[in-house]
C-alpha positions, -999 to +999 in steps of 0.1 A: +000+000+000+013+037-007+024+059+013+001+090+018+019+121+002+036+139+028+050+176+017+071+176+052+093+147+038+099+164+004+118+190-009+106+207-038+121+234-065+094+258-080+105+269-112+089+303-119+080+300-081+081+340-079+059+346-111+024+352-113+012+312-111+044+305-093+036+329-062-001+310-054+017+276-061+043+287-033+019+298-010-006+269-013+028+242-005+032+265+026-003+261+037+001+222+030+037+222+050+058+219+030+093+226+049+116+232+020+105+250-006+135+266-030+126+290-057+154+296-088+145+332-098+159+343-131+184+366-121+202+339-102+198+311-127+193+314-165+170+279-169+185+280-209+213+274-200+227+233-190+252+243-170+227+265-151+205+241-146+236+219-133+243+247-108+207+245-096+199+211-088+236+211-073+226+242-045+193+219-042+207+191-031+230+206-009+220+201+029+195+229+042+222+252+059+244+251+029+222+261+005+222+303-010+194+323+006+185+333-028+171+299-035+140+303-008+109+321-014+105+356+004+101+358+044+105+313+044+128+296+064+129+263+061+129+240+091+161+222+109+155+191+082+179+159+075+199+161+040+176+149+016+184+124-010+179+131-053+147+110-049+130+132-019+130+162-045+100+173-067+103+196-092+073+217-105+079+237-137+061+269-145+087+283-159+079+300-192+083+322-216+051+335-226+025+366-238-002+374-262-012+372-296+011+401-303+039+388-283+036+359-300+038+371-335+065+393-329+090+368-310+081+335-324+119+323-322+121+330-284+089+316-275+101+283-292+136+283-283+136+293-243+106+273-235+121+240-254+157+247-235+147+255-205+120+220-202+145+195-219+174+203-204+153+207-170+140+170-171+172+156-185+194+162-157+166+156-132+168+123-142+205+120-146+205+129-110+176+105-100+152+129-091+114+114-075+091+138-098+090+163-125+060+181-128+058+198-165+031+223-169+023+227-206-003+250-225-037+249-243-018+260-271+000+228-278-039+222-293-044+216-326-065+246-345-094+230-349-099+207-322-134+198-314-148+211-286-144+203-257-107+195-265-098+160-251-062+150-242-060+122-269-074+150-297-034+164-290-019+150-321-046+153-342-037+187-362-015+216-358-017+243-335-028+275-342-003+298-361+000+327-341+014+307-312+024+278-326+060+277-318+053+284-283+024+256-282+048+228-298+078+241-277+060+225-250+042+201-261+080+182-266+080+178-229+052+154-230+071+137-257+105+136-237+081+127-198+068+099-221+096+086-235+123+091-200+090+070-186+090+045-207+128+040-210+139+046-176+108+044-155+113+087-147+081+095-131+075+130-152+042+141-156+022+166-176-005+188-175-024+209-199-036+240-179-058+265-198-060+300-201-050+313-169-061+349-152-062+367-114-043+391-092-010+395-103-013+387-137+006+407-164-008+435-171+016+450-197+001+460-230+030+446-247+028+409-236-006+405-220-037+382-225-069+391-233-081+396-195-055+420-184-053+437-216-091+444-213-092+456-180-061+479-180-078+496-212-112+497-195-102+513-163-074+540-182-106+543-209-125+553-176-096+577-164-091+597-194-130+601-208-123+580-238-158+570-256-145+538-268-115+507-263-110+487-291-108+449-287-088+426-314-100+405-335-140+401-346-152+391-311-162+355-325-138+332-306-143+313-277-118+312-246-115+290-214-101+305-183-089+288-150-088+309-119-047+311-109-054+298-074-077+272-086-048+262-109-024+265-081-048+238-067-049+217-095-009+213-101-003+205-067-034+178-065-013+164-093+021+163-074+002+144-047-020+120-067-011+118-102+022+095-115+005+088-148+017+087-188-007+107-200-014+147-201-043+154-184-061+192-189-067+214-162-098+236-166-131+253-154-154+236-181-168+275-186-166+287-221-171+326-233-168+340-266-145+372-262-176+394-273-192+384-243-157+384-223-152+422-233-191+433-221-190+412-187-152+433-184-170+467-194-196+460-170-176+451-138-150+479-143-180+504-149-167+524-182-196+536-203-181+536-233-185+517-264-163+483-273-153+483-312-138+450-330-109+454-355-115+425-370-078+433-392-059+414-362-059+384-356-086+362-338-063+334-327-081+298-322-115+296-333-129+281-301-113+267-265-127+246-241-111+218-223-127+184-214-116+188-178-130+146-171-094+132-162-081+160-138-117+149-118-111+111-122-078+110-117-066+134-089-097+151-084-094+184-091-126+205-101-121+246-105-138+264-072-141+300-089-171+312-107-156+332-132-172+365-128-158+361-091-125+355-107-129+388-131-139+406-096-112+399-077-089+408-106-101+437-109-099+446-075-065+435-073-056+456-102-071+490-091-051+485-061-018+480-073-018+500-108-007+530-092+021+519-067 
């Protein structure tokens, strides 16, 4: 019989720990217990980079006291603990490279190379050095175009992704190639999720690289500021989205950690679809601006629809979303007002 999981006997590197999805994964392993938590922020490590990566899992596997301070999250210390052995360490990967539509169309040769560097090279020397778990967090946009909705995990190979971000989306779809394959060869226990379109306080907000959520609400509320009569929205309005609530998703990966040592990906979503027409009015309405929304349907749409078939994640670990989504768009709002100006 298994042992149950047990956070306080593990220790576990958080790749993109201090990032947006990163910083509610950290503090939901606190709340579980987790005693040593070690965070590789990217002005300490370049994850690109093999002998980086080398550097890392060599400070991670040094014994508590030894370790840099720059490796544990803000105001965490972690308890007196043994030495832990390669096998006693998890690592979850958020770690990414990502933005936009725009983003995406202006930098597809980053978006492909850094997020295929810095997964391969993660997960091949976290099993050259006999590491328990890898946990790879891929994208909805690893999705072929025209998957049928609501996209199942074996529809993954069935087309090609989407243009716009198709270099990111096949960037990481090669982990689940490479957790497959280390699996099958040498029994590494890598898994993979599939985690869609993710929004909540602290998300990006920059009009250069954000998603649709952010993007919206930033030009609402300066709209609002300045007396503008109008924000225009990309695209014809037509396309359908999925979004997952970041601490619902924080939820999700680390259900998986606990429960999950399978093969295959499985999706992590609400099961709540919205056309972005309907996104921008629900956005207009909660921010209050009393303007008008127009489509410029001469940029791009992106994917025609999204919406994940979120069965396995509730079979297998079971993880269901907790947010309503116009609680999610509240709080992130709320969150945004707050901080814009500091």
């Amino acid at each position: 019989m298994n042992q149950p999981f047990d956070w306080k006997t593990k220790r576990v590197i958080v790749t993109g720990g201090a990032g947006f999805l990163g910083s509610f994964v950290t503090r939901k392993l606190v709340a579980r217990g987790a005693a040593d938590i070690l965070i590789p922020r990217i002005e300490h490590y370049n994850l690109t980079d093999r002998d980086e990566i080398r550097r890392l899992l060599d400070e991670s596997l040094l014994p508590p006291g030894q370790r840099p301070a720059h490796l544990l999250p803000d105001n965490f210390q972690p308890a007196n603990l043994p030495t832990f052995q390669p096998a006693d360490l998890i690592i979850v990967h958020l770690a990414a490279h990502v933005g936009g539509i725009g983003a995406n169309r202006e930098h597809p040769a980053e978006f492909f190379y850094d997020n295929l560097m810095m997964g391969v090279e993660l997960i091949h020397q976290a099993w050259q050095r006999g590491v328990g778990k890898v946990v790879a967090i891929g994208t909805v946009c690893a999705y072929p175009k025209f998957t049928p909705v609501p996209f199942k995990e074996d529809d993954l190979w069935n087309g090609y992704p989407e243009e716009t971000n198709a270099p990111y989306g096949l960037a990481k779809k090669m982990l689940l190639v490479q957790a497959q394959a280390y699996r099958q060869q040498y029994g590494f226990n890598a898994v993979y999720l599939l985690p869609v379109n993710l929004y909540g306080p602290g998300d990006n907000f920059n009009p250069a690289s954000s998603h649709v959520i952010p993007a919206l609400i930033r030009k609402c509320l300066e709209a609002q500021e300045s007396s503008e009569k109008e924000i225009v929205v990309w695209g014809d309005g037509s396309p359908t989205r999925e979004f997952l609530y970041v601490e619902d998703a924080a939820e999700g990966i680390l259900l998986a950690t606990e429960k999950y040592d399978g093969a295959e990906p499985v999706n992590l979503g609400s099961g709540y679809e919205i056309s972005i027409k309907d996104l921008a009015e629900m956005i207009v309405r909660l921010t209050g601006f009393s303007g008008r929304l127009v489509f410029d349907p001469t940029k791009p749409n992106g994917q025609p629809r999204r919406g994940l078939d979120v069965t396995r994640a509730r079979e297998t670990f079971g993880f269901r979303a907790g947010t309503s989504f116009e609680d999610g768009l509240r709080a992130t709002i709320a969150w945004y007002r707050e901080h814009r100006k500091q």
